[in-house]
NUDOKE-36992 format. One record per residue (C-alpha): residue number from 0; x, y, z. Coordinates in steps of 0.25 Angstrom, whole numbers. Layout:
# NUDOKE-36992
> i:c1:c2:c3
> NUM:X:Y:Z
...
END
This chain:
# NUDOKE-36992
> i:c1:c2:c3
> 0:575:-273:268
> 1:565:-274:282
> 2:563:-287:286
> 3:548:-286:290
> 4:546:-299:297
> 5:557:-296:308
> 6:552:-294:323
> 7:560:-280:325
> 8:549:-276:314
> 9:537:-279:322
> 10:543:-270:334
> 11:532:-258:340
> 12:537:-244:336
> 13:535:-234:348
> 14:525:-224:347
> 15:533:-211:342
> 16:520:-203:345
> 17:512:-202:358
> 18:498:-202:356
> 19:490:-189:359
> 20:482:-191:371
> 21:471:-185:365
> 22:470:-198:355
> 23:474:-206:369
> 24:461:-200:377
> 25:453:-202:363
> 26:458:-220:363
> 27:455:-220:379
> 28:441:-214:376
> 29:438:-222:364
> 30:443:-236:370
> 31:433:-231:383
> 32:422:-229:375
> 33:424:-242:366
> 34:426:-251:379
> 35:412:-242:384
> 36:406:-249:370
> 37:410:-262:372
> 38:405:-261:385
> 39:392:-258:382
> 40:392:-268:370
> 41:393:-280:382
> 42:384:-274:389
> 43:373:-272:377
> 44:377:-287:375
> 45:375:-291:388
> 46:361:-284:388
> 47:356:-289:374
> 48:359:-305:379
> 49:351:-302:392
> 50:341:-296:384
> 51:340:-309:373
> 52:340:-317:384
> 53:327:-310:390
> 54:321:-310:376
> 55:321:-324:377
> 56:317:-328:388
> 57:305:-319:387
> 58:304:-326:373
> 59:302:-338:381
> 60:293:-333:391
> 61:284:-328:380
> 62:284:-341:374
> 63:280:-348:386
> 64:269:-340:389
> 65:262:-340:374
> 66:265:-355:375
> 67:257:-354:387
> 68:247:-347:383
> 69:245:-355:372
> 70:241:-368:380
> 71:226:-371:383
> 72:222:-369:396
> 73:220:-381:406
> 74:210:-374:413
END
């Protein structure tokens, strides 16, 4: 009977196999392109605060201006 719960069961097992470094040139290609994603995801986000923050600024401006506008003349 295996006691499951004893810490000499928990131990790693070496590899038996090597990897074929045709699957190792495909892992390093896919973490490159998935760190090239993530990336270009910070920057997209980056982009689309700076972009809000425009937006609302020229939001404001264009509610100045009507309010402006708006007012009778002094003259």
């Amino acid at each position: 009977m295996e006691v499951l719960d004893h810490p000499e069961s928990f131990r790693i097992m070496p590899a038996s196999k090597k990897y074929p470094p045709e699957l190792k040139e495909r892992a390093v290609r896919l973490l490159l392109a998935a760190r090239e994603d993530a990336a270009r995801l910070l920057e997209l986000e980056r982009e689309n605060r700076e972009l809000r923050r425009s937006n609302a600024i020229l939001r404001s401006a264009a509610a100045f201006f009507a309010a402006e506008l708006d007012r009778p003349s002094s003259r």
